[in-house]
C-alpha angles and dihedrals in degrees: 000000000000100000105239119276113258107224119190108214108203126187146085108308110258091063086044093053089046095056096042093052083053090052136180094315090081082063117093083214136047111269150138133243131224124192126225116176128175131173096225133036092232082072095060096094088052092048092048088050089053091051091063142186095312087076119101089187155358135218123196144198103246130340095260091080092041084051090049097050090039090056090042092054103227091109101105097149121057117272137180137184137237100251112231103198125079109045100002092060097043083057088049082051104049087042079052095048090051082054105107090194092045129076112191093215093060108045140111120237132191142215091354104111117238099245076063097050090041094057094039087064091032088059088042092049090236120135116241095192084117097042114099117200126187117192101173116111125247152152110293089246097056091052096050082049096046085047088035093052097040082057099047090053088055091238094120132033096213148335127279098196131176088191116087092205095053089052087059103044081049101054100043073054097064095252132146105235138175125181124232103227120199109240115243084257100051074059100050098046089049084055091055092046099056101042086053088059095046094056093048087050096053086050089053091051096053090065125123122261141188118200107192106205120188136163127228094203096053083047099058122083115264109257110229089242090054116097112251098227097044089078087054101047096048086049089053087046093046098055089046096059087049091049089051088050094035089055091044095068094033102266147136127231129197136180116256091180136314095296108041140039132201115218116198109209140139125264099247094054099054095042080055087053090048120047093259086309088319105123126024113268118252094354092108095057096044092049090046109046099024104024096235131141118226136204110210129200115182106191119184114195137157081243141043081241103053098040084050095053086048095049086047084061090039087061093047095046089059098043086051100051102018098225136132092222126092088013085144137068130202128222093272085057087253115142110244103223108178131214109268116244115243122237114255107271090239095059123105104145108121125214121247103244125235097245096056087042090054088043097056088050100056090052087062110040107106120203091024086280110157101180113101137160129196110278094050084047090043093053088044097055090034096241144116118279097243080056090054097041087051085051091041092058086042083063092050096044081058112047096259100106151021132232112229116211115262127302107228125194129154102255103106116248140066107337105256103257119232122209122197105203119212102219103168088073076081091070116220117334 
């Protein structure tokens, strides 16, 4: 039996508790519904992060908050909105019309766009050559000004808003508001929507797909001064390491040669191990715990075949540029380049860049000696060194310097990482 859909239900929470009254009954599919209420829309992107991965869809308000989470990049599931045009907007009108301080012909509307507007009077036989609509988004202050400002010229009579938090801000204002609620079944055709999505999506993450995985160091001939077990230790290791993550989302691994590996997964687990095909699969962990650079290929296809020939350009893609993006291709041999996510508004710190980090090492290397770990890095730059580790993979990320294999020794714990910085990307000094 299909396991029920997961819907995120995100609004202000009187539409949420609405929805959720309704239940899942109004949705031509099984499904369950998950409530995520905020009091303002701004807080529409962090409500949509708490509801996790384990959500197939999501169904907002207006489409002011689902505006705000797609720009900001943390929508990785489908999503849709309740319309609030139509039928929702004529019932604004007639409460309008009852208003003895509001005349409909002279009012201010939000969000609906104006072909909406347009066709509601239209279908009243009412002009709206004196209605003024704006549908761009916005901060909630900026609306309540726009409606504010429209009043205290005398151009409108009042305010026809879909934003609780406008309304507010309008009426301890002194003006005259009405809300545009969406109809029950606004609320039951968004439901359908975006169960219908869901279930396409979960069809879209069940796909096959094929992650290509080789390593530039095992590729490369041995060099005479290198130890000869020490190839073969970092390729058990190595395969090791794949079989644990491959085991984590639910896939199988084998070996292609001595330098490169094929995983078999689905497309929702590696997206899931991948920030939505943000960040190369695996390649973290190995960098981390054996020192190793990897280059990545994710290939989808309708067959083993074809999702392996897209993950082989794939491969190829990412050798030739040497970026992380579009490091995947669908199964219409199409990169997938996601959205980037967009930094949190209250941040301002700003990352020391690799260069300056390089720069403050090689002051300090004494005897031209250009090997380093965390904790010398760490006393050098004055930092942890969890700080320094995080700075000495930053180098790395950007050419300046080279992770060593493993230092073993007998003492139990993580092998002490070695780094080779490549100071002379710093030019004479």
């Amino acid at each position: 039996m299909t396991p029920d859909l997961t819907i995120g239900v995100v609004g202000p929470h009187d539409l949420v508790e609405r929805v959720m009254l309704m239940g899942h009954a109004a949705a031509p599919l099984p499904c369950r519904l998950v409530a995520a209420a905020y009091r303002d829309e701004q807080e529409a992107p962090d409500k949509v992060t708490r509801l996790g991965p384990g959500v197939d869809a999501c169904l907002f308000a207006s489409p002011v908050p689902y505006d705000l989470a797609r720009r900001s990049g943390v929508l990785t599931m489908p999503a849709t909105y309740v319309q609030l045009g139509g039928a929702a907007l004529v019932a604004a009108l007639a409460k309008a019309a009852l208003d003895t301080r509001m005349d409909p012909q002279r009012v201010s509307i939000d969000v609906v766009s104006r072909a909406d507007v347009e066709e509601a009077y239209t279908d009243l036989g009412i002009p709206a050559t004196d209605v003024h609509s704006r549908d761009e988004p916005g901060a909630t202050g900026t609306i309540a000004a726009y409606h504010e400002r429209l009043a205290r010229q005398g151009a409108t009579t009042g305010a026809l808003t879909c934003l609780p938090a406008v309304a507010e801000r309008l009426q301890a204002a002194g003006v005259p508001v009405i809300r545009i609620r969406p109809t029950s079944a606004a609320v039951r055709t968004a439901l359908h929507t975006a169960a219908l999505l869901g279930a396409h999506h979960r069809l879209e993450e069940s796909q096959l797909t094929v992650v290509l995985v080789e390593v530039p160091t095992l590729r490369e001939p041995v060099r005479r001064a290198a130890p000869r077990y020490w190839r073969d230790e970092l390729r058990l290791s190595l395969h090791r390491l794949l079989v644990q993550e491959a085991n984590r989302i639910n896939a199988t691994i084998w070996p292609i040669d001595d330098h490169s590996y094929l995983v078999t997964a689905t497309r929702g687990s590696i997206a899931a191990a991948t920030d939505g095909f943000r960040v190369l699969p695996f390649a973290a962990r190995i960098r981390d715990e054996l020192g190793l650079a990897v280059e990545v290929g994710v290939g989808m296809g309708r067959t083993t075949h074809d999702a392996e020939s897209h993950a082989r350009a794939a491969l190829a893609r990412t050798q030739a540029g040497k970026q992380a993006q579009g490091f995947a291709v669908d199964r219409e041999g199409r990169a997938l380049i996601p959205a980037p996510r967009m930094p949190p508004t209250g941040s301002t710190a700003l990352k020391p860049k690799g260069v300056e980090v390089l720069a403050r090492l090689a002051a300090k290397l004494e005897g031209g000696d250009t090997v380093v770990d965390a904790e010398g890095a760490g006393k050098m730059l004055g930092v942890t060194p969890r700080t320094a580790r995080r700075l000495l993979r930053t180098l790395v990320d950007e050419g300046l310097a080279w992770p060593l294999p493993p230092n073993r020794t007998p003492q139990p714990g993580r092998p002490r990482q070695l780094y080779r910085l490549i100071v002379e990307k710093l030019g004479p000094r």
